[in-house]
C-alpha positions as CSV (number, residue, x, y, z in Angstrom):
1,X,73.4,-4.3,105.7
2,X,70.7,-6.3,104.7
3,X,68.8,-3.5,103.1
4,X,72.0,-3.3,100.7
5,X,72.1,-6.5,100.0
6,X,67.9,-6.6,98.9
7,X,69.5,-3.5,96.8
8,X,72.2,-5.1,95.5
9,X,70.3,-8.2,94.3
10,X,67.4,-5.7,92.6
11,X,70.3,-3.9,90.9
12,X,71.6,-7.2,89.8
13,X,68.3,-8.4,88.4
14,X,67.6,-5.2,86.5
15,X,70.8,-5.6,84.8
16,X,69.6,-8.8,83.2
17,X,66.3,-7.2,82.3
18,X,68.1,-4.9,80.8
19,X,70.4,-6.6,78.3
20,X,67.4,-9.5,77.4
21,X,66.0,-6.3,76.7
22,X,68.5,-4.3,74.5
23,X,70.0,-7.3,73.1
24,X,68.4,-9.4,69.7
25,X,70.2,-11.4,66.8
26,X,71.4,-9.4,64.1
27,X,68.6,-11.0,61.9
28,X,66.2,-9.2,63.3
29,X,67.9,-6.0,64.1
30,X,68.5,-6.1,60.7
31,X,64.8,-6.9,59.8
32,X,63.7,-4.5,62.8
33,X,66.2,-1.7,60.8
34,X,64.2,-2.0,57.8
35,X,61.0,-1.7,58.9
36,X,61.9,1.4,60.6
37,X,62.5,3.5,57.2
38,X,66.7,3.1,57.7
39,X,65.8,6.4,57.9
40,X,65.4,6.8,53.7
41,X,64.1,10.0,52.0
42,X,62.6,9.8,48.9
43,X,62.0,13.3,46.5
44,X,59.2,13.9,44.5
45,X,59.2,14.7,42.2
46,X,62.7,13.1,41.4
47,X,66.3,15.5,40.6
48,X,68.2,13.3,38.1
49,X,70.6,16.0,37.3
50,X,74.2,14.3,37.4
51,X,75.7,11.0,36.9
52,X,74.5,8.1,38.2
53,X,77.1,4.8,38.0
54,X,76.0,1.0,38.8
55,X,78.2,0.1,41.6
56,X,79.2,-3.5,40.8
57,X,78.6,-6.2,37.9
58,X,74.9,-6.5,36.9
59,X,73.0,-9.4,35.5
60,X,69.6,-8.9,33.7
61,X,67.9,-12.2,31.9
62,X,69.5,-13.6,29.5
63,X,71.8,-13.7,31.0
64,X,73.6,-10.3,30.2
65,X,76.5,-9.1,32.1
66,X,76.2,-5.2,32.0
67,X,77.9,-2.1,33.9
68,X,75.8,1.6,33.4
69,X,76.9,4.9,33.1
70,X,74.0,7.6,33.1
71,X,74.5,11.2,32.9
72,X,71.1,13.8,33.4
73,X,71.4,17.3,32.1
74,X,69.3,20.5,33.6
75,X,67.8,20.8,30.0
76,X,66.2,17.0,30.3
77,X,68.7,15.8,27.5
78,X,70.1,12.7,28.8
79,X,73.8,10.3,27.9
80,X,73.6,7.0,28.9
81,X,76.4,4.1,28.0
82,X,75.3,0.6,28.6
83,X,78.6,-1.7,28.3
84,X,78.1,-5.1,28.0
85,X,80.6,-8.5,28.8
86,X,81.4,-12.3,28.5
87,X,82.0,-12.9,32.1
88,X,79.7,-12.0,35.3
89,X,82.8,-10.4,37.0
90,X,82.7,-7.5,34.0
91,X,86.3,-7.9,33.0
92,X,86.2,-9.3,29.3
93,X,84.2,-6.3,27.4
94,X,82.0,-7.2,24.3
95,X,80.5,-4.4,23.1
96,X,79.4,-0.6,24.4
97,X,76.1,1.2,23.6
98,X,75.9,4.9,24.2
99,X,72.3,6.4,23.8
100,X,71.2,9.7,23.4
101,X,67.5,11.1,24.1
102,X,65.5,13.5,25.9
103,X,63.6,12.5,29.3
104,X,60.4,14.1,30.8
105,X,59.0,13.7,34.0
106,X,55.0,13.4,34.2
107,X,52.8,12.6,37.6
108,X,53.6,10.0,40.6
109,X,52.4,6.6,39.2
110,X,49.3,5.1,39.9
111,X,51.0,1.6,39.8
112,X,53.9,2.0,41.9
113,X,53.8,3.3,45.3
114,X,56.3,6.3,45.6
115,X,57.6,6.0,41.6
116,X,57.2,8.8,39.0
117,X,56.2,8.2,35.9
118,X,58.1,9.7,32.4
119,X,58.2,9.7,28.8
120,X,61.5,9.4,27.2
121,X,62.6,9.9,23.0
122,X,65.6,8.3,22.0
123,X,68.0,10.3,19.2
124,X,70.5,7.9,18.7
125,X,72.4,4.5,19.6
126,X,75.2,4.0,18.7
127,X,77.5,0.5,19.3
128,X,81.7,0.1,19.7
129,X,82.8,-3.8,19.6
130,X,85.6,-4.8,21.3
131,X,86.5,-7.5,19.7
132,X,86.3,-9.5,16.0
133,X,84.0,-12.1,17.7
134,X,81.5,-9.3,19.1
135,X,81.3,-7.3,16.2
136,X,80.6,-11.1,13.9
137,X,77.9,-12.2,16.4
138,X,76.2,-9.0,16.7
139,X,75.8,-8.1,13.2
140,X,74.6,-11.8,12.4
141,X,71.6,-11.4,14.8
142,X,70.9,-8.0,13.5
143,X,71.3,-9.2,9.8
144,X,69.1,-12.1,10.7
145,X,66.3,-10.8,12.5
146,X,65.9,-7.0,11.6
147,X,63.8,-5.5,8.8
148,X,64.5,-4.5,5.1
149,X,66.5,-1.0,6.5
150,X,68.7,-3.0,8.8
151,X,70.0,-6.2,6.3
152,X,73.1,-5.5,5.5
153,X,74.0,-3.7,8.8
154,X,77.7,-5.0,8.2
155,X,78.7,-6.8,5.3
156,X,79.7,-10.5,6.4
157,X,83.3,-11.1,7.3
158,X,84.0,-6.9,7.6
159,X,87.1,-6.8,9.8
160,X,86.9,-5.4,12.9
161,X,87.7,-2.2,13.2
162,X,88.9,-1.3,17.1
163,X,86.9,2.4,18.4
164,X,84.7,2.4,15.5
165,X,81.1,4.0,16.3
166,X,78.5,2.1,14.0
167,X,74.5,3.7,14.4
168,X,72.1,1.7,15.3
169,X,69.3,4.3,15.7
170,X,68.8,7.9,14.4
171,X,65.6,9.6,15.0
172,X,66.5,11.7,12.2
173,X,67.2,8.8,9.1
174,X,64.1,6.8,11.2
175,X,66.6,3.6,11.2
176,X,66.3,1.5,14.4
177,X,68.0,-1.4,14.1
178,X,68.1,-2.2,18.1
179,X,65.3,-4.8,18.2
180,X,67.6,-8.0,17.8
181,X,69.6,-7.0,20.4
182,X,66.9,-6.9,22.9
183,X,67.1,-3.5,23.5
184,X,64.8,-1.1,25.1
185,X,65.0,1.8,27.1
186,X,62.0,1.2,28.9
187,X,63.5,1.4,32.3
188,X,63.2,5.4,31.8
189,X,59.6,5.3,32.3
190,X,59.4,4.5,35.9
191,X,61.9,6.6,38.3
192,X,62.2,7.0,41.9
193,X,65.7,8.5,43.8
194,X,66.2,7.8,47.5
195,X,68.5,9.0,49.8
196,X,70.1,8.0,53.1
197,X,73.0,8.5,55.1
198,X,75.9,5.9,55.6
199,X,77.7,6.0,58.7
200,X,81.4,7.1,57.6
201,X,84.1,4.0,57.4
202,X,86.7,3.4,59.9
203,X,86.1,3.2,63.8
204,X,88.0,6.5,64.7
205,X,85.4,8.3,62.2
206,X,82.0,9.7,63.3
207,X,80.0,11.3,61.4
208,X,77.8,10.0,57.8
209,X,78.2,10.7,54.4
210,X,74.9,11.3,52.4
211,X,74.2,8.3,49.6
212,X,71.9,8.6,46.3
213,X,70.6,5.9,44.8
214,X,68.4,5.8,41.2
215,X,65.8,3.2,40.9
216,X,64.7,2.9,37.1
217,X,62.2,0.2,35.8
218,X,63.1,-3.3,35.8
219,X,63.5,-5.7,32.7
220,X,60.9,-8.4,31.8
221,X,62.4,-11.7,32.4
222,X,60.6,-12.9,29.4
223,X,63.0,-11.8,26.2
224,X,60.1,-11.6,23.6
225,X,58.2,-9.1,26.0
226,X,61.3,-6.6,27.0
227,X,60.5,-4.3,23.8
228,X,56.9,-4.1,24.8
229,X,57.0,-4.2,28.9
230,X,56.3,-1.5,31.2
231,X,57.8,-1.7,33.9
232,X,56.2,-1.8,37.3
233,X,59.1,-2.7,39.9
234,X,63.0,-2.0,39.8
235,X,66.5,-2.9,39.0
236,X,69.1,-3.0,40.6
237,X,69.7,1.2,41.4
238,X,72.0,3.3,40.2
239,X,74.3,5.3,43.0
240,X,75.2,9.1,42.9
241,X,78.8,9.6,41.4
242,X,79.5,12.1,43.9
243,X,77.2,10.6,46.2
244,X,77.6,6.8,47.0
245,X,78.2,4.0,49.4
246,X,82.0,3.8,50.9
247,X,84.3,1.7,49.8
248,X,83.0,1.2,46.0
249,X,86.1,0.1,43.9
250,X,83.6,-0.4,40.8
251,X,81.9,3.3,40.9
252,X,85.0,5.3,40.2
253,X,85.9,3.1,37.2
254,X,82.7,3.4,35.4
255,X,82.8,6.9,36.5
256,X,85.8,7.9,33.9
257,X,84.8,5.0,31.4
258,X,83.2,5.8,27.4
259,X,82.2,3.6,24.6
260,X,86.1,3.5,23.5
261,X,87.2,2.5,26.9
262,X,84.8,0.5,28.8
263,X,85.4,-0.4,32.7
264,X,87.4,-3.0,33.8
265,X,86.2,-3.9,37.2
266,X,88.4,-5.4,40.1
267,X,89.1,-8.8,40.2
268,X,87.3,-11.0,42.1
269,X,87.4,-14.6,43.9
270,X,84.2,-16.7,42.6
271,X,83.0,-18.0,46.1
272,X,81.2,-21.6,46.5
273,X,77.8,-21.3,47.6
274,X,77.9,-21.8,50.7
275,X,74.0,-21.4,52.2
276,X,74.2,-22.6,55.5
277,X,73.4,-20.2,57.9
278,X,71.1,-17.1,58.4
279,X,70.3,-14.5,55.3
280,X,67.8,-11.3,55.4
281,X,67.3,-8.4,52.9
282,X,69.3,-5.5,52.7
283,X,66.9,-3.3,51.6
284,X,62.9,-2.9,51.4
285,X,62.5,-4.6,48.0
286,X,60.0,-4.1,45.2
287,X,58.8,-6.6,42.6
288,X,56.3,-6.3,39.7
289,X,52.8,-5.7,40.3
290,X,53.9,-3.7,43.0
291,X,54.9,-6.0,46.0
292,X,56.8,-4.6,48.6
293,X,58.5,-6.9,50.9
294,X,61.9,-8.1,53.1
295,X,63.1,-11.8,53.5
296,X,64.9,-14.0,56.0
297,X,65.6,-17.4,54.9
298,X,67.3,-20.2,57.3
299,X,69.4,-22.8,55.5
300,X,70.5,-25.7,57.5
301,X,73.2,-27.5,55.5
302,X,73.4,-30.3,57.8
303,X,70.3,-32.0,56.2
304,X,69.3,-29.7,53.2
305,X,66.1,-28.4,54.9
306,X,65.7,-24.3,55.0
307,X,62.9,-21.7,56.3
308,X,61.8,-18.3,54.7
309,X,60.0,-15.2,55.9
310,X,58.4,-13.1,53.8
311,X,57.2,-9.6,54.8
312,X,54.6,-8.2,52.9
313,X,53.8,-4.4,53.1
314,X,52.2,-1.4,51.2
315,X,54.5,1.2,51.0
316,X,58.0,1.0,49.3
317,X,59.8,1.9,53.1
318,X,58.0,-1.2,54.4
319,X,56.4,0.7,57.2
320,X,52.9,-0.5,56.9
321,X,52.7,-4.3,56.9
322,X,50.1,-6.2,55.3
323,X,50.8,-9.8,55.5
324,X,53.6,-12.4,55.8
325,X,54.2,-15.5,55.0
326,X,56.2,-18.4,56.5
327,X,57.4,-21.2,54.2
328,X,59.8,-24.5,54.7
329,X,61.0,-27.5,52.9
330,X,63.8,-29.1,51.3
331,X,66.4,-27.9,48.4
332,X,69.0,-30.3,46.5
333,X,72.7,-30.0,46.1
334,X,73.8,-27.9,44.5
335,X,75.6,-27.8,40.6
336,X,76.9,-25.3,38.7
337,X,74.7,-23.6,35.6
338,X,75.6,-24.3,32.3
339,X,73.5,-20.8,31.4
340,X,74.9,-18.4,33.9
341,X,78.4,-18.3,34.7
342,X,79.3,-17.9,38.1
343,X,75.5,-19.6,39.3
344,X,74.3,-22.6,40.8
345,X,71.5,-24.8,40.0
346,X,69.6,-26.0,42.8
347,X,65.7,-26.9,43.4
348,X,63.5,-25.9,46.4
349,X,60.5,-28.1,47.2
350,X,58.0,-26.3,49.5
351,X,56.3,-28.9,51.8
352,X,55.1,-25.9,54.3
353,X,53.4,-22.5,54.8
354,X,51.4,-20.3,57.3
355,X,50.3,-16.6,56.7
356,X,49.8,-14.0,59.5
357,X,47.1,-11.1,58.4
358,X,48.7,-7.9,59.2
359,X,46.1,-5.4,58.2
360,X,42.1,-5.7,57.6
361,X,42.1,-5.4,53.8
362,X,44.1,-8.6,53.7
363,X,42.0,-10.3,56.5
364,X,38.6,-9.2,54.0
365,X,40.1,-10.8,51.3
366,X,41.4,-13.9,53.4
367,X,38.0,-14.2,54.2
368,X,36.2,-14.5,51.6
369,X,38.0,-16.7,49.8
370,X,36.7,-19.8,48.6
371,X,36.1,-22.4,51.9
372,X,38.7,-25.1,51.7
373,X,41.1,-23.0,49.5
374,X,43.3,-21.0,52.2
375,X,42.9,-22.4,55.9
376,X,39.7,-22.5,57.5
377,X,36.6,-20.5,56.0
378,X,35.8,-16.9,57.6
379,X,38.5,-17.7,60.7
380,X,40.9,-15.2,59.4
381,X,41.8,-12.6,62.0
382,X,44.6,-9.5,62.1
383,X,48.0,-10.3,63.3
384,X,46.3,-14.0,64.3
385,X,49.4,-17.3,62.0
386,X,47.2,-20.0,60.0
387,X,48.8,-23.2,58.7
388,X,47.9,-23.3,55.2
389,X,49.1,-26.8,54.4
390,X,46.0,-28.5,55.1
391,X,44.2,-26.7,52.3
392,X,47.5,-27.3,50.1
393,X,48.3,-23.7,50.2
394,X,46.3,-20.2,49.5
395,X,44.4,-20.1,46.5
396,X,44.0,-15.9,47.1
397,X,47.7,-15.5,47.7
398,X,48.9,-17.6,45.2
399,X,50.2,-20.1,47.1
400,X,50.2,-23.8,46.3
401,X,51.5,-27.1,48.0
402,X,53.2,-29.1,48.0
403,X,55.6,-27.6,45.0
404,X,58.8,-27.4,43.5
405,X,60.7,-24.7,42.6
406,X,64.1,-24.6,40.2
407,X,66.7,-21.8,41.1
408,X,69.3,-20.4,40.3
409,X,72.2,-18.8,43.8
410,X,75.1,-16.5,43.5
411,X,77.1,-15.7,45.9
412,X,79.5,-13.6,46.5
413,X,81.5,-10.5,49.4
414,X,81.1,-7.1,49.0
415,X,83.6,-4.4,49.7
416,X,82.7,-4.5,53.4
417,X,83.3,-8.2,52.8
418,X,80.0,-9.2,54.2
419,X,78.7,-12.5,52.6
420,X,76.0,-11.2,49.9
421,X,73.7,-14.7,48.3
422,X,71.7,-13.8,45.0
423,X,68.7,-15.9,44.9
424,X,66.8,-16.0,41.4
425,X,64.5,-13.2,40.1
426,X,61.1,-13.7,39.8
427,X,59.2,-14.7,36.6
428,X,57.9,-10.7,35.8
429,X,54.6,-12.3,35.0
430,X,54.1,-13.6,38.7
431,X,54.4,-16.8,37.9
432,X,56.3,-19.5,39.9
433,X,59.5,-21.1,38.2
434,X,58.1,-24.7,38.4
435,X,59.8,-26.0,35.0
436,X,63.5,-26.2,34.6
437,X,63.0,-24.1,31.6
438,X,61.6,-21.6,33.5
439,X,64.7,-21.2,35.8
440,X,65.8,-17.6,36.1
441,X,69.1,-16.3,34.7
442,X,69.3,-13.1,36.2
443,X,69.2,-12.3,40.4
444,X,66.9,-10.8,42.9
445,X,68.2,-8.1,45.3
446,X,71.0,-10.1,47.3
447,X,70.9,-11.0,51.0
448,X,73.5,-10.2,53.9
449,X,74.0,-13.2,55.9
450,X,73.3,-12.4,59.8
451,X,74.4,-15.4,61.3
452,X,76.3,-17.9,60.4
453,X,75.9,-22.0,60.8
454,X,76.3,-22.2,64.1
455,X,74.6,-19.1,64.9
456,X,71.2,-20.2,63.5
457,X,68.1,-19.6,65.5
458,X,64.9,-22.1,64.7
459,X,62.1,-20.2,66.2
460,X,59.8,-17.9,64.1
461,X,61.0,-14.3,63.9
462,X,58.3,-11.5,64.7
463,X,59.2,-8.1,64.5
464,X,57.4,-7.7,67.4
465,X,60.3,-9.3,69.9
466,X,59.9,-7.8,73.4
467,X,57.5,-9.7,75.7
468,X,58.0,-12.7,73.2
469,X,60.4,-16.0,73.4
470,X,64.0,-14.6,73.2
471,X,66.5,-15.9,71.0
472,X,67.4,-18.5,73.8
473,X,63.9,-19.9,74.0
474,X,63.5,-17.9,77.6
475,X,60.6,-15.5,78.2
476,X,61.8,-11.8,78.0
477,X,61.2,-9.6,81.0
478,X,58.7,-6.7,80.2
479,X,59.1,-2.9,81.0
480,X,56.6,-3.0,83.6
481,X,58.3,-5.3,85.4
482,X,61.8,-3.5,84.7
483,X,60.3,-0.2,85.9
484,X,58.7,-1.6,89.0
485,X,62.3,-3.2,90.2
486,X,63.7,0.4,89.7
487,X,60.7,1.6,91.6
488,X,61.5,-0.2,94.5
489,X,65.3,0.3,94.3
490,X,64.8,3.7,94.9
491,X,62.6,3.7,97.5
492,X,65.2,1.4,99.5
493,X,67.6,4.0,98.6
494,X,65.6,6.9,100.3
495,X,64.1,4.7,103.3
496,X,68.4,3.9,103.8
């Protein structure tokens, strides 16, 4: 009897062990999922063949509020319609572009880890207005700013004339008259498709449904560089019209949409921002100059103080890390921006930061920076935190303290109605947005919230959890110890 109870009691043990083993916060399941890969495939080089849709309301700077269409033929010719709004929910249409050209695919770019590069030639652009107050502020810009072939584009005070197709370019006259819009088509020249699997919806459903998603180059947030930018990091992608995410209400009306009838998407209620509360990256994310990285951010609304992780890697699946960096401070209240509808101002003071070397390139570099400039001199070591905030920051990474950043939040549920929050993009030129009038206008790739208020967790996240501080502040039990219990149930077993 006693024998079953020593049993009993190891059973009991190894039980716990178990679940303090299987068991972490969503955050870093999440964060642990997208290290892993999430199990993405990317071809090279890229098949575009098809139609590609955007799968929601985009913002680029500007702010413009845009939904894309993009069709690929087998012959490289290409279709794209770019329809453009008043509002940031992409109900009130302005005006429609449909552009016509040919695409060609060259070599994997040098820049951009796992990106092809291509040359594109545009045929023609032409523009529908949807309205007498499109078509009047359109063709003022154009008559304004264009050259001697464009003046005149349309007469002033020409009525407006619903479904009417006006050219903007023509390979064939040599008329472009696209510059005062800010137009480009630059985002052809980088490409890169993924794909994935998406577990199917519904609990009684097993099984996953494959999902396609085009990355094309992303947009200067500088408007007098668009025409002349090349890109180096992404947009938001593109999805597969055959193959995308489940439930997507937006995808199957851009789907059937043309210049003359441009997408109406679902209505939508615009949420407060609401930051309190745990947010992390849905997706390994790219930025110019070729940064690959996931975030976490802790807000605690209680007394306006938050925390962010940033994950540095090398690859765009964010499988080979190279360094992260931990940062905290203060942000304001909130008010809403008088730029971009549907945003909130707000401004971030840093007061904080360490870095954690992940790989020896970074440690080099660490290294030899300038003594005094990043932590202390030649002490830099792999996988080994250093508070920076005695040396006001990193000189080598960028990095300077204390400082204050002015941004811009959006948030907002997707069809899963998860919590989504849109932080700012990033000044294309790698610059900080330090100046209110350098505050973005357009959004970063959004954040899933993985814990709520009450469900926030104040230690520092490493990917590396097991044998570390669990979520509860207790020491996790290690395999060894988990295998030797089971070791010794089983030989009570047998000597029973």
């Amino acid at each position: 009897m006693v024998r079953c109870w020593w049993l009993a009691g190891l059973l009991v043990v190894y039980a716990a062990a178990e679940s303090s083993l299987r068991w972490e916060p969503r955050c870093r399941q999440q964060l642990r999922h997208l290290q892993d890969g999430a199990r993405i495939a990317a071809r090279l080089p890229p098949r575009l063949e098809g139609q590609w849709v955007s799968t929601g309301c985009e913002v680029r700077p500007g702010p413009e509020f845009l939904t894309r269409s993009y069709l690929f033929y087998a012959n490289r010719l290409f279709k794209a319609f770019q329809f453009y709004y008043w509002d940031p929910s992409c109900r009130e249409p302005s005006y429609s572009l449909v552009i016509k050209g040919k695409l060609r695919l060259r070599q994997a770019s040098w820049i951009t880890r796992g990106a092809t590069e291509a040359d594109y030639h545009l045929h023609k652009v032409g523009i529908v207005f949807h309205s007498q107050k499109a078509m009047r502020e359109v063709a003022s810009r154009i008559n304004q700013s264009s050259g001697e072939g464009c003046r005149g584009f349309l007469p002033p005070g020409r009525a407006w004339a619903p479904g009417a197709l006006y050219e903007l370019l023509s390979a064939k006259t040599e008329r472009d008259c696209t510059a005062a819009l800010g137009f480009a088509m630059h985002e052809l020249s980088l490409v890169r498709v993924e794909r994935h699997h998406q577990p199917l919806p519904g609990l009684q459903q097993s099984g996953s449904s494959l999902v396609e998603e085009l990355y094309l180059g992303d947009i200067h947030t500088d408007w007098l560089e668009r025409l002349h930018y090349r890109p180096t990091g992404y947009q938001r992608p593109l999805q597969s019209a055959v193959h995308h995410v489940h439930p997507c209400p937006a995808c199957r009306a851009i789907y059937r949409a043309d210049e003359h009838h441009p997408p109406i998407l679902p209505a939508r209620a615009e949420l407060p921002v609401q930051l309190s509360g745990s947010w992390v990256s849905t997706r390994c994310e790219v930025r110019p100059a070729v940064l690959f990285l996931t975030r976490y951010f802790i807000f605690h609304g209680s007394n306006h103080t938050w925390q962010g992780y940033y994950y540095h890697y090398s690859d765009p699946l964010c499988k080979q890390p190279t360094f992260t960096i931990y940062a905290s401070g203060r942000y304001t209240q909130g008010v809403p921006s008088s730029k971009v509808r549907g945003g909130m101002e707000l401004a971030f003071k840093v007061t904080q930061a360490r870095v954690t070397p992940m790989d020896q390139v970074t440690v080099m570099m660490l290294n030899s920076s300038e003594p005094g400039s990043c932590g202390l001199a030649s002490s830099w070591s792999t996988g080994v935190e250093q508070d920076i905030t005695p040396t006001n920051g990193c000189l080598a990474l960028g990095i300077r303290l204390p400082h204050t950043e002015y941004e811009l939040f959006r948030t907002e549920h997707d069809p899963k109605e998860r919590s989504l929050l849109y932080i700012g993009e990033r000044p294309t030129d790698g610059s900080s947005p330090d100046r209110p009038d350098k505050r973005p206008t357009s959004y970063q790739a959004p954040l899933v919230q993985c814990a709520g208020a009450s469900e926030e967790f104040p230690n520092y996240y490493s990917l590396k959890y097991v044998g570390k501080e669990g979520a509860n502040g207790s020491q996790e039990l290690k395999p060894f110890l988990v295998a030797l219990l089971l070791l010794v149930a089983l030989q009570l077993l047998r000597w029973d």
